[in-house]
C-alpha positions, 0 to 999 in steps of 0.5 A: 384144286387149282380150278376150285380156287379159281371158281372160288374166287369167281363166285366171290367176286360175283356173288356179294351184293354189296361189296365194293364194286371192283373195276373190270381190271382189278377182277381180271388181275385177282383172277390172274393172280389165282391161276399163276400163283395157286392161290389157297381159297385162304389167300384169294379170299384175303386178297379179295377183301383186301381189295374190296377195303381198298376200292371203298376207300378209293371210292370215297377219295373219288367222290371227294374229287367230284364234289370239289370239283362240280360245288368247289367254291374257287379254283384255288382251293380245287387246285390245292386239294385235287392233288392232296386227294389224289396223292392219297388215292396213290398211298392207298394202291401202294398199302394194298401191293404192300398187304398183298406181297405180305399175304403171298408165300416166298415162293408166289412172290418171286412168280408175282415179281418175276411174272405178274407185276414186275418192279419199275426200273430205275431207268426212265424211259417213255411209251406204254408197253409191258414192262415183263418184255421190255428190254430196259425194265427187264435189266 
């Protein structure tokens, strides 16, 4: 059953001609997110459109970006509005971790919090690393 999910999902991502392109990440991380949690084919296809909705509104964000930057008029108002913009690219991933927990079972979202994504710690400390195997994020 697990296989099928996966192959679902799979052939999903694969096969909708027009959709949202997802970046290579995202599909990595779907598929990631079907086999460890045993996603129903409910629940990868949800997912699945829930990051399609995203990446096109994250897309428009960034075609905004590009526009202000390439034909923006002076640099004062690049400066002003590249960050609002990117603020709400930010607001946007966070509404979709969001949506995503609510569409997971209480089982699957300990496994996803435990496992897959876990929390930032509330420690600062510096270096790309995995937080799942860091000492300070794991406490």
């Amino acid at each position: 059953m697990r296989l099928v999910t996966l192959l679902t999902l799979l052939a999903a991502i694969v096969s909708f001609p027009i959709r949202a392109q997802l970046p290579g990440q995202d599909e990595r991380f779907l598929l990631e997110l079907t086999s460890k949690l045993s996603l129903s084919e409910d629940q990868a296809l949800h997912i699945l459109a829930l990051y399609e909705g995203v990446q096109v509104r994250l897309d428009s964000l960034d075609t905004e970006i590009a526009k202000l930057q390439q034909y923006g008029e002076d640099e004062a108002s690049i400066s002003r509005l590249v960050p609002i913009l990117s603020q709400k690219k930010k607001d946007e991933r966070e509404m979709r971790e969001l949506k995503l927990k609510s569409l997971l079972a209480p089982s699957q979202l300990l496994v996803y919090e435990g496992q897959i994504k876990p929390t930032k710690p509330a420690v600062l400390h510096f270096g790309i690393h995995d937080r799942m195997y860091c000492n300070v994020c794991v406490k």
